[in-house]
C-alpha positions as semicolon CSV with decimal commas, in nm:
position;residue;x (nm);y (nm);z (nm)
1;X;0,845;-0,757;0,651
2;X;1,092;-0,477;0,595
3;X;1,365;-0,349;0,864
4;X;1,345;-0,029;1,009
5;X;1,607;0,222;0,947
6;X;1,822;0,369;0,690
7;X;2,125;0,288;0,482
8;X;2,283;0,445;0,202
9;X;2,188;0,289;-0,146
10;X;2,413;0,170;-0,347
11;X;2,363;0,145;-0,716
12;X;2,447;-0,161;-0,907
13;X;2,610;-0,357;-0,575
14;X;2,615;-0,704;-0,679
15;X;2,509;-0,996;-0,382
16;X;2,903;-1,024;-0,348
17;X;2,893;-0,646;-0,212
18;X;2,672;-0,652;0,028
19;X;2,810;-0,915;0,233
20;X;3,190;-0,905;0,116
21;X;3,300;-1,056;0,410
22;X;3,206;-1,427;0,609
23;X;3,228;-1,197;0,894
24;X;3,033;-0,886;1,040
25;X;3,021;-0,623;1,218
26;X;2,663;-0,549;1,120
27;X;2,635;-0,189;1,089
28;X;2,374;-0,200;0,878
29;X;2,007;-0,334;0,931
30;X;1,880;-0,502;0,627
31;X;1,637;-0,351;0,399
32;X;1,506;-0,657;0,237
33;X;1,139;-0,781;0,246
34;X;1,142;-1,128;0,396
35;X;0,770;-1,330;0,482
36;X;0,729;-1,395;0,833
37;X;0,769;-1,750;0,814
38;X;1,168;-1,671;0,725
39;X;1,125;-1,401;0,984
40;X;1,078;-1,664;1,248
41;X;1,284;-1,974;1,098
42;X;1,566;-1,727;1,136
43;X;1,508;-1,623;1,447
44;X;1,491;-1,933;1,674
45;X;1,793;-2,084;1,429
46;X;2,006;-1,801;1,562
47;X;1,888;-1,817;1,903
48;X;1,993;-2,192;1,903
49;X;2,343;-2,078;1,835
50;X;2,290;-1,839;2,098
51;X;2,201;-2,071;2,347
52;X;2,446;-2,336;2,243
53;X;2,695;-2,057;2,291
54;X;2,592;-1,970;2,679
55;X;2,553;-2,346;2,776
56;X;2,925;-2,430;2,626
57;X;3,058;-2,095;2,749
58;X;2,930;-2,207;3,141
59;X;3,042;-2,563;3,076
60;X;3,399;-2,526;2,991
61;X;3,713;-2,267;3,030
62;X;3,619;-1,992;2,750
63;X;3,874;-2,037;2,479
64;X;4,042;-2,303;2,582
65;X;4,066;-2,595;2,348
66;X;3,791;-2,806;2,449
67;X;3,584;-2,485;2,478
68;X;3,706;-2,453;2,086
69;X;3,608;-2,769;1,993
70;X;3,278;-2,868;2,179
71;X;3,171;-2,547;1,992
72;X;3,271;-2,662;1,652
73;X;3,055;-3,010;1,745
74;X;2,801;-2,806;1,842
75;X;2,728;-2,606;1,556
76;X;2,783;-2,847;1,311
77;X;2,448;-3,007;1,409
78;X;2,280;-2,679;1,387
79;X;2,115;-2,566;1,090
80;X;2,311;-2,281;1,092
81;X;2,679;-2,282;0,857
82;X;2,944;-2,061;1,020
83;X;3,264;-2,194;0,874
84;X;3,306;-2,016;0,510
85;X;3,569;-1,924;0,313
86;X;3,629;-1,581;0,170
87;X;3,641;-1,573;-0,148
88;X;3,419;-1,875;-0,168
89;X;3,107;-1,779;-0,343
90;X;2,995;-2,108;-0,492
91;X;2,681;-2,303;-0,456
92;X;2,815;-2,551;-0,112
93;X;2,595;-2,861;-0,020
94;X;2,251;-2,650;-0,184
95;X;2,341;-2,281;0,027
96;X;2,501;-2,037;-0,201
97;X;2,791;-1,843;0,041
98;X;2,530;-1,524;0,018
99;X;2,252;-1,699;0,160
100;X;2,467;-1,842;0,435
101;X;2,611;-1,501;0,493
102;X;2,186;-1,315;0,432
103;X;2,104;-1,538;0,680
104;X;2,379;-1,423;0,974
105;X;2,283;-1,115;0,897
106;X;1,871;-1,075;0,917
107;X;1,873;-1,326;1,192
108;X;2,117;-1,134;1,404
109;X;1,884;-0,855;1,323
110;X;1,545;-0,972;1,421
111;X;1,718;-1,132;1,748
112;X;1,820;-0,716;1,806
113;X;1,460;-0,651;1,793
114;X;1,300;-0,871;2,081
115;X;1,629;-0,842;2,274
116;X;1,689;-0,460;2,383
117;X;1,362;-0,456;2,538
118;X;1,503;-0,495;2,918
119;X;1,846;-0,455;3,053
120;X;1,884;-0,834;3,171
121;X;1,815;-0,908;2,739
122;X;2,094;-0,672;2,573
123;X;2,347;-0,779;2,859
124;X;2,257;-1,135;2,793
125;X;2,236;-1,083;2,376
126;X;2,594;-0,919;2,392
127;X;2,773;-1,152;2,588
128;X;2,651;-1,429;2,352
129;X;2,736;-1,244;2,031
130;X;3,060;-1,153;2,163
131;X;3,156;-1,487;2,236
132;X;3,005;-1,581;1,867
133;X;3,230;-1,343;1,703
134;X;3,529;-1,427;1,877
135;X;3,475;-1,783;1,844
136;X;3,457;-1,678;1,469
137;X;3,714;-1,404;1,427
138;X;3,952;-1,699;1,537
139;X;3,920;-1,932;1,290
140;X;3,995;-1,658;1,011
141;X;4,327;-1,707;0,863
142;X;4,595;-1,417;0,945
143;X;4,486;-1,282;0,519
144;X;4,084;-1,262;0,646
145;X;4,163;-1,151;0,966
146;X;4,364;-0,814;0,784
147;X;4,091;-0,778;0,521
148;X;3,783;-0,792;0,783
149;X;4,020;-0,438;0,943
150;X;4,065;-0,320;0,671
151;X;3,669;-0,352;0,528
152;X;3,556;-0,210;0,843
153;X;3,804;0,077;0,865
154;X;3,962;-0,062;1,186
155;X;4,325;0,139;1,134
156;X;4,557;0,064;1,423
157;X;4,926;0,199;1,389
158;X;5,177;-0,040;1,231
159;X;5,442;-0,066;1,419
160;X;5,764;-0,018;1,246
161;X;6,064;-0,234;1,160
162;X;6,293;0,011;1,310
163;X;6,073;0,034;1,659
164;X;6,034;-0,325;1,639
165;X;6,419;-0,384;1,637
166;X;6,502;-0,107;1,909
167;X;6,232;-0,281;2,157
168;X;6,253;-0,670;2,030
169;X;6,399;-0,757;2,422
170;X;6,054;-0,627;2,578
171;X;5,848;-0,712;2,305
172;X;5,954;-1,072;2,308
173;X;5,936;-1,058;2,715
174;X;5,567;-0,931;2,762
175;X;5,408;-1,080;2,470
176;X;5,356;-1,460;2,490
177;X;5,472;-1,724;2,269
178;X;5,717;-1,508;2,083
179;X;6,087;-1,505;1,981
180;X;6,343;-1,275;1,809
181;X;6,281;-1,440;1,457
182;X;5,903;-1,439;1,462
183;X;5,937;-1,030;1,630
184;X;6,052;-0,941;1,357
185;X;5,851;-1,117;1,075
186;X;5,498;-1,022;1,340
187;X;5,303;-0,735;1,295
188;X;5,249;-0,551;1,591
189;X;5,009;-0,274;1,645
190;X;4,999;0,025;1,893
191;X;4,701;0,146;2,060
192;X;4,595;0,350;2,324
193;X;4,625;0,101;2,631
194;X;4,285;0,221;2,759
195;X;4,183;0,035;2,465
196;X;4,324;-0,274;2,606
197;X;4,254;-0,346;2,919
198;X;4,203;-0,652;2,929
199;X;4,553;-0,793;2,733
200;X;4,709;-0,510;3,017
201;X;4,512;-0,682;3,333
202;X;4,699;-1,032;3,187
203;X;4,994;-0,849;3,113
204;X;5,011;-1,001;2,753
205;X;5,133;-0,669;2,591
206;X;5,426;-0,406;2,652
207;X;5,337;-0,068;2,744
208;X;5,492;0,267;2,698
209;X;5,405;0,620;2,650
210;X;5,034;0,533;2,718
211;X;5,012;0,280;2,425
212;X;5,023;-0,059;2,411
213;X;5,213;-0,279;2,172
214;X;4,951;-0,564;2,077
215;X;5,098;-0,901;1,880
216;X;4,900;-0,956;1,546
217;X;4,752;-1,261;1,733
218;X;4,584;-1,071;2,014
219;X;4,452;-0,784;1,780
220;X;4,069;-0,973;1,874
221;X;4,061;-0,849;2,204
222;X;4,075;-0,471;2,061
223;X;3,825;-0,587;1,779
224;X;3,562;-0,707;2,042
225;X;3,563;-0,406;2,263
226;X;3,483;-0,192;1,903
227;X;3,193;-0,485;1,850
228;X;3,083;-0,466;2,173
229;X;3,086;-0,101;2,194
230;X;2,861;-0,060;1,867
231;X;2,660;-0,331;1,928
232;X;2,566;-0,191;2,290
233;X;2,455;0,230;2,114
234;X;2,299;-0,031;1,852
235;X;2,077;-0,191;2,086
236;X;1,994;0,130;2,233
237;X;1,862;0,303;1,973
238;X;1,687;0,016;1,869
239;X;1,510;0,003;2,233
240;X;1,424;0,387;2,146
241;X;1,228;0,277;1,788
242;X;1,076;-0,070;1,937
243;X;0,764;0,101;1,999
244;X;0,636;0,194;1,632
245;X;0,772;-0,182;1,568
246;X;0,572;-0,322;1,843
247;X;0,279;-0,157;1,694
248;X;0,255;-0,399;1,390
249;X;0,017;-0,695;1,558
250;X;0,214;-0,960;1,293
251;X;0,551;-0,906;1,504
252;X;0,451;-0,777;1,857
253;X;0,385;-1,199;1,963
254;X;0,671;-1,312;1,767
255;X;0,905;-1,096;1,937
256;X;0,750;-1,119;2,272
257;X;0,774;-1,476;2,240
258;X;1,140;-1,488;2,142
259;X;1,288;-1,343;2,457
260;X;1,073;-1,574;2,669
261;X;1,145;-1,913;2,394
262;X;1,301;-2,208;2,519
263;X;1,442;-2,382;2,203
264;X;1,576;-2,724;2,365
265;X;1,401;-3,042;2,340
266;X;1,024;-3,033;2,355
267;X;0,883;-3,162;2,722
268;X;0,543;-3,068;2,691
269;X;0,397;-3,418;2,530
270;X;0,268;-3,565;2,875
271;X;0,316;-3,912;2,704
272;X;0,668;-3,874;2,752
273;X;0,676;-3,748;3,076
274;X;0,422;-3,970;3,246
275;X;0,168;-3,945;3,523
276;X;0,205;-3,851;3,889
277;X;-0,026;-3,879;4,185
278;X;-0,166;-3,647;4,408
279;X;-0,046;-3,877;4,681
280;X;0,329;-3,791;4,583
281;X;0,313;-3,434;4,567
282;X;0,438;-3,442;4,917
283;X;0,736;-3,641;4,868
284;X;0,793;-3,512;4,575
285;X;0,815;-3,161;4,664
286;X;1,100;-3,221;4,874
287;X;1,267;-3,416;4,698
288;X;1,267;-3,320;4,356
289;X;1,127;-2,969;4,325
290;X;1,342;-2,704;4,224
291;X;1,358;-2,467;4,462
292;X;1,110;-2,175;4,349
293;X;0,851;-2,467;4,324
294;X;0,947;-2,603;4,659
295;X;0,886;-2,271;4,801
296;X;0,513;-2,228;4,642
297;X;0,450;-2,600;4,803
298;X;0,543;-2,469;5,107
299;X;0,341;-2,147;5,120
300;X;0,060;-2,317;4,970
301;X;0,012;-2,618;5,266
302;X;0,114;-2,367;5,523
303;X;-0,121;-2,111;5,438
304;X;-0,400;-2,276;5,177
305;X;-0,413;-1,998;4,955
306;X;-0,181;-1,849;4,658
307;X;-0,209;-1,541;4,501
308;X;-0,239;-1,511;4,095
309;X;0,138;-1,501;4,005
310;X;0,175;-1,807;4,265
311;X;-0,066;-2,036;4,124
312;X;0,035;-1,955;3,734
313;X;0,404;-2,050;3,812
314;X;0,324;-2,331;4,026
315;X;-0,009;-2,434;3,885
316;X;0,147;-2,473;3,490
317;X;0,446;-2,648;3,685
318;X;0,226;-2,908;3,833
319;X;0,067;-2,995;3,492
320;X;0,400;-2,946;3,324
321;X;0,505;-3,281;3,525
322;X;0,161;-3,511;3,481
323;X;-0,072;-3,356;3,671
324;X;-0,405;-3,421;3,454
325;X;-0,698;-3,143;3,504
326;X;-0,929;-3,344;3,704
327;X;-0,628;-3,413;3,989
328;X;-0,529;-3,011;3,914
329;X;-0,906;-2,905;4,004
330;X;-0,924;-3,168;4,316
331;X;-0,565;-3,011;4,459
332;X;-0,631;-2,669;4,427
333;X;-0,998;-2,688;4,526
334;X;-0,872;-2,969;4,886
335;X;-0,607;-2,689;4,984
336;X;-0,825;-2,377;4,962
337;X;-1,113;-2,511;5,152
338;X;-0,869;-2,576;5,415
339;X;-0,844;-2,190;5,470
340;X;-1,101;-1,932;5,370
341;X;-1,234;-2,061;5,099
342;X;-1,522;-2,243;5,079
343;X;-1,624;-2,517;4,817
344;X;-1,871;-2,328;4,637
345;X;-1,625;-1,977;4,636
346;X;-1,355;-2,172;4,453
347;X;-1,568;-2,339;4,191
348;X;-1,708;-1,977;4,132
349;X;-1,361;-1,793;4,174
350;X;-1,092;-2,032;4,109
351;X;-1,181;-2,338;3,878
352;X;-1,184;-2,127;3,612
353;X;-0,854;-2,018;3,598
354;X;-0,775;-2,397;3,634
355;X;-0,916;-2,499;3,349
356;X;-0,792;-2,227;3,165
357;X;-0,399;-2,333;3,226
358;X;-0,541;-2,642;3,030
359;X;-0,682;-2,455;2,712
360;X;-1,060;-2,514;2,832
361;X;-1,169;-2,188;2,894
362;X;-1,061;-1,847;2,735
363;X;-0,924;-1,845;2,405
364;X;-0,839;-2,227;2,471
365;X;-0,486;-2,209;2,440
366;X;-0,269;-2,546;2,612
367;X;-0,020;-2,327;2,829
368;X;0,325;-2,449;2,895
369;X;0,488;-2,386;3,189
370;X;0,673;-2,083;3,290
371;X;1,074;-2,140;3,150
372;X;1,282;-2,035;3,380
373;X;1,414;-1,694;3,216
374;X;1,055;-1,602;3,222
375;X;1,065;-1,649;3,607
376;X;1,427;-1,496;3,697
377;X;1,264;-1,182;3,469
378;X;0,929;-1,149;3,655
379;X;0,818;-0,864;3,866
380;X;0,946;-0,963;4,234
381;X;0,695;-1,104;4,504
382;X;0,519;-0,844;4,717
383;X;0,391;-0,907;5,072
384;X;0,183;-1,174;5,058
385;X;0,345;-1,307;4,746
386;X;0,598;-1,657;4,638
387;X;0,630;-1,648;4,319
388;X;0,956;-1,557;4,122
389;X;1,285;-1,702;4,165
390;X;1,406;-1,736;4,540
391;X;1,785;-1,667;4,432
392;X;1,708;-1,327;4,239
393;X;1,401;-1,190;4,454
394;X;1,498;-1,317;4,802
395;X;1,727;-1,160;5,059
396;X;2,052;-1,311;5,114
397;X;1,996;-1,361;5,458
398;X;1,662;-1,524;5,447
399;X;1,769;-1,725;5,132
400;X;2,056;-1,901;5,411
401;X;1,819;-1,937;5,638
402;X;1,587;-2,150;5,365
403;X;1,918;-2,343;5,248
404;X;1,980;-2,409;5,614
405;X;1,647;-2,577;5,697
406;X;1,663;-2,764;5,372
407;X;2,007;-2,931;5,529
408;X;2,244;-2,790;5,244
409;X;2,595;-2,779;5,385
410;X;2,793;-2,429;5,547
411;X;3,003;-2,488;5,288
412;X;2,740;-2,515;4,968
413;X;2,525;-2,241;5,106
414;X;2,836;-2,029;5,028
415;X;2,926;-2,133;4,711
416;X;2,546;-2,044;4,613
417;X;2,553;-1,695;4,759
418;X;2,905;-1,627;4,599
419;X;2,682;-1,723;4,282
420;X;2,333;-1,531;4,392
421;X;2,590;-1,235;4,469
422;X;2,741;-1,278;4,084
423;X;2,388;-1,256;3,950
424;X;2,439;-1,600;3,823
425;X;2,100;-1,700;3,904
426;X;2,084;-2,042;3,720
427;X;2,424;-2,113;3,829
428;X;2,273;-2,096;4,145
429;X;1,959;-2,318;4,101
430;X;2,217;-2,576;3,932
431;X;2,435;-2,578;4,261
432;X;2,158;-2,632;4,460
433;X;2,045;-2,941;4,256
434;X;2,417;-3,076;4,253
435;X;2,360;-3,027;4,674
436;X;2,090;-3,181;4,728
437;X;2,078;-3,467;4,482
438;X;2,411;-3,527;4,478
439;X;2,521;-3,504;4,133
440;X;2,704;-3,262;3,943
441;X;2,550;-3,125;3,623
442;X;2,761;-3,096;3,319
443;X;2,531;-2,913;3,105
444;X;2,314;-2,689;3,155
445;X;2,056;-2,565;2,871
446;X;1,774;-2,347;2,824
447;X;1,495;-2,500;2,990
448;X;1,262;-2,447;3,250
449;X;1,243;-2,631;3,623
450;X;0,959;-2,889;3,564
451;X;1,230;-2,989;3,299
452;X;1,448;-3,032;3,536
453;X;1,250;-3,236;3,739
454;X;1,164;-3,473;3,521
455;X;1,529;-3,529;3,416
456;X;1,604;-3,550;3,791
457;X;1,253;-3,799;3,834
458;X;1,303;-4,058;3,568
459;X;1,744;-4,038;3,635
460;X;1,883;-4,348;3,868
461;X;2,049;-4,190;4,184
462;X;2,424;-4,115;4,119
463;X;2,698;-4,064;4,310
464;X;2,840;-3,753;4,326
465;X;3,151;-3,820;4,145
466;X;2,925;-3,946;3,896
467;X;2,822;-3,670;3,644
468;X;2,445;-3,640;3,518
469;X;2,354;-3,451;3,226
470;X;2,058;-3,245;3,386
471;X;1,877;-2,977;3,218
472;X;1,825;-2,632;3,383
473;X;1,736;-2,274;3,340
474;X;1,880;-2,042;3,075
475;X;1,994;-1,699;3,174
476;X;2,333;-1,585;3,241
477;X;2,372;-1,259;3,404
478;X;2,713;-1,099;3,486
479;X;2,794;-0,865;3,712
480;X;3,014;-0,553;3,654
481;X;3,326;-0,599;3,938
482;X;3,292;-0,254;3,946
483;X;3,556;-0,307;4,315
484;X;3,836;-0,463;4,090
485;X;3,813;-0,208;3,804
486;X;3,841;0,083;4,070
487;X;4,146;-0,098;4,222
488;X;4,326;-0,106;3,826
489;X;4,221;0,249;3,789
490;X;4,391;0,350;4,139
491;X;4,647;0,120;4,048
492;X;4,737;0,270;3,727
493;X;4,745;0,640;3,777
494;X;5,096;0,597;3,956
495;X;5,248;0,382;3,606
496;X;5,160;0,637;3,337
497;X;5,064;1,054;3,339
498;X;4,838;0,954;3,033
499;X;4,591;0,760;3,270
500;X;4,363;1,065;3,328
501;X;4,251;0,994;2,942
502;X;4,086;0,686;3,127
503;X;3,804;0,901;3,259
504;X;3,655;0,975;2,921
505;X;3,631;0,614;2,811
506;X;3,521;0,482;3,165
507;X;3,258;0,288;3,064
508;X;3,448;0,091;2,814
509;X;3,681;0,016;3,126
510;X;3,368;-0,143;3,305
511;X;3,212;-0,356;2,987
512;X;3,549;-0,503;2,931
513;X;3,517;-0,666;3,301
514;X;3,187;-0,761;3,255
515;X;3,295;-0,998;2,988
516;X;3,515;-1,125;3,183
517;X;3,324;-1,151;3,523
């Protein structure tokens, strides 16, 4: 397997010059042969970061110190070494400090690959790689933190001794956690303050004459809107070249697969997960079902008939939680006599796509079910259709109306549509579980919603100031706040003449609140 695109060679380099640095901004793609069996092992070790990354961020305050540490916890089980030294080059615990550093940098490579494909993907793969490298870009000492600016050519003005001295009052007034002494011993840097929105918005640094005097300690906020900013064009014209990669049939499943992966703990072994009846489908249904699966139940009793999409996502739920073949074939084939079709039309029409969710017809593949990234990303239901995910493909209105007859409170139905209106889809789902089994969920990881039932199936009932670890879906999708940014903008004209340079780095402006949504 070699990476597409080009590089300059260099003659000579040693393993110590290509990766100089524990830290990257990875401007380059790789040029390496690797088998696919690294290919992969790389790929769903970096996604579990990823992931572990998204389910902390959603869990706890970002940056705050239990954020901090429940991260360091978290990847020290992984197979996956992020704290390195350096200048430390020698062999540590069997992983040379290359091979660490190879690894962080093929991996985030192949993850590029099968995530630019859709919009939902590269806003989802940045957010999570921005919150890596910040995570990461703070534990550097103040010496690694200079040398990763000055290796990637990141030259912000100095500010001087004498400036420093004639502005130590405001400097030590709008910067926090500062005195005279430390004023003068800090290194400050001035920047454009379009470049730094965010420390203005939380009015961390002093402004004047359009710049903005950033503490030494705060420099990471500039550094991730350069990261995110490359990393965005990056993913872009990688999206553009995808095609003549998708063309090789060794990578083409591989990548597919990666978007759609779920990487948690393995539910599919129906020993684990035991047996259900087709008596308790029902009661079940009401009680237990997510609500995308609730809503196929529904359609499906009140009208005996699904379409394709339906019966995939709800069929491959139903085995997903015990259903065995034989009970699969008897459900389907009792509803859809009830309607149009007869017995003989189903066994002719339908039981084959029955048996083929359970790898008996076909190529004889043992389907899992659908997780739920793969059903927040699905085409939206037509007329006539249920599938898909009720908070991304429903209308606001009618999704009330559903909460209402499913006797969630004024008050919760709010909270979820403050959440549906975020984009936070599995936010969403998770509120509505906390609702209407009255728990709250402290941790939420990439999974899918027969998962989530079974967690919720085999849990005792809790009270709701009892937590319950439950698992749930796996996307995060923020919105823009395009409203507040226009209000800053407005806002801002009327402090400094210099604003108008705002226009031409707009979009910055935007992507900045989006990490923050």
């Amino acid at each position: 397997m070699q990476f597409p695109g080009r590089r300059k060679k260099v003659i000579g380099s040693s393993q110590n010059d290509l990766y100089d640095h524990c830290l990257q901004f990875y401007g380059q793609p790789p040029l390496e042969n690797i088998s696919l069996t690294e290919f992969e092992t790389f790929a769903v070790e970096r996604l579990k970061l990823l992931k572990s990354v998204e389910n902390i961020g959603v869990s706890y305050v970002k940056n705050s110190e239990q954020y901090v540490k429940k991260l360091e916890a978290e990847f020290s089980s992984l197979n996956f070494p992020l704290r390195t030294e350096l200048g430390d080059r020698k062999v540590q615990g069997g992983t040379s400090e290359y091979e660490k550093r190879r690894k962080d940098h093929i991996s985030h490579f192949i993850l590029r690959l099968a995530y630019c494909q859709t919009e939902d993907l590269r806003r989802w793969f940045i957010q999570q790689e921005m919150d890596l490298f910040r995570y990461r870009f703070g534990e550097l000492t103040s010496k690694h933190k200079t040398d990763f600016l000055h290796k990637n050519n990141l030259k912000y003005e100095t500010v001087s001794a004498e400036e420093k001295k004639s502005l130590k009052d405001k400097l030590i007034t709008s910067s926090y956690g500062l005195s005279g002494i430390t004023v003068e011993e800090y290194d400050f840097y001035k920047v454009p303050f379009q470049d730094a929105l965010d420390l203005v918005r939380t009015r961390k640094v002093y402004l004047l004459a359009g710049n903005a005097y950033i503490p030494h300690h705060e420099i990471v906020t500039i550094v991730l809107n350069d990261f995110r900013t490359r990393l965005s064009k990056a993913l872009a014209m990688t999206a553009r070249s995808l095609p003549a990669v998708q063309s090789d049939e060794r990578l083409q499943p591989l990548l597919s697969h990666l978007s759609h992966a779920y990487v948690g703990q393995d539910y599919s072994i129906q020993k684990n997960m035991g047996k259900i009846s087709l008596e308790q489908i029902d009661a079940l249904s009401g009680k237990s079902f997510p609500l995308c699966m609730r809503h196929l139940h529904k359609a499906l009793r009140e009208n005996h008939h699904l379409r394709h999409g339906g019966r995939m996502q709800y069929g491959l739920f139903l085995k997903g939680i015990g259903l065995t073949l034989d009970q699969a074939l008897q459900f389907w084939r009792s509803e859809f006599v009830k309607g149009k079709v007869d017995a003989d039309k189903f066994d002719k029409a339908y039981a084959y796509s029955v048996r083929h969710m359970f790898g008996k017809e076909g190529k004889r593949t043992d389907y899992t079910p659908y997780s739920c990234m793969k059903v927040i990303l699905s085409n939206p239901p037509s007329q006539g259709d249920y599938h898909g995910c009720p908070f991304r493909h429903s209308d606001p209105e009618l999704l009330k109306q559903k909460l209402q007859n499913y006797k969630v409170s004024p008050s919760g139905i709010n909270q979820i549509l403050e959440l549906v209106k975020g984009m936070h889809y599995q936010l969403a789902c998770q509120k509505y579980f906390e609702l209407t089994h009255n728990v709250r969920m402290l941790f939420i990881l990439a999974c899918s919603n027969w998962a989530c039932f079974c967690q919720l199936r085999d849990s005792p009932a809790k009270s709701f100031t009892e937590p319950a670890i439950v698992v749930t879906s796996a996307i995060s999708l923020k919105s823009y706040r395009i409203l507040i940014c226009e209000v800053l903008y407005s806002a801002l004209r009327f402090i400094n003449p210099l604003i108008h340079s705002v226009c031409s780095k707009y979009r910055s402006f935007l992507t900045i609140y989006e990490q923050h949504g």
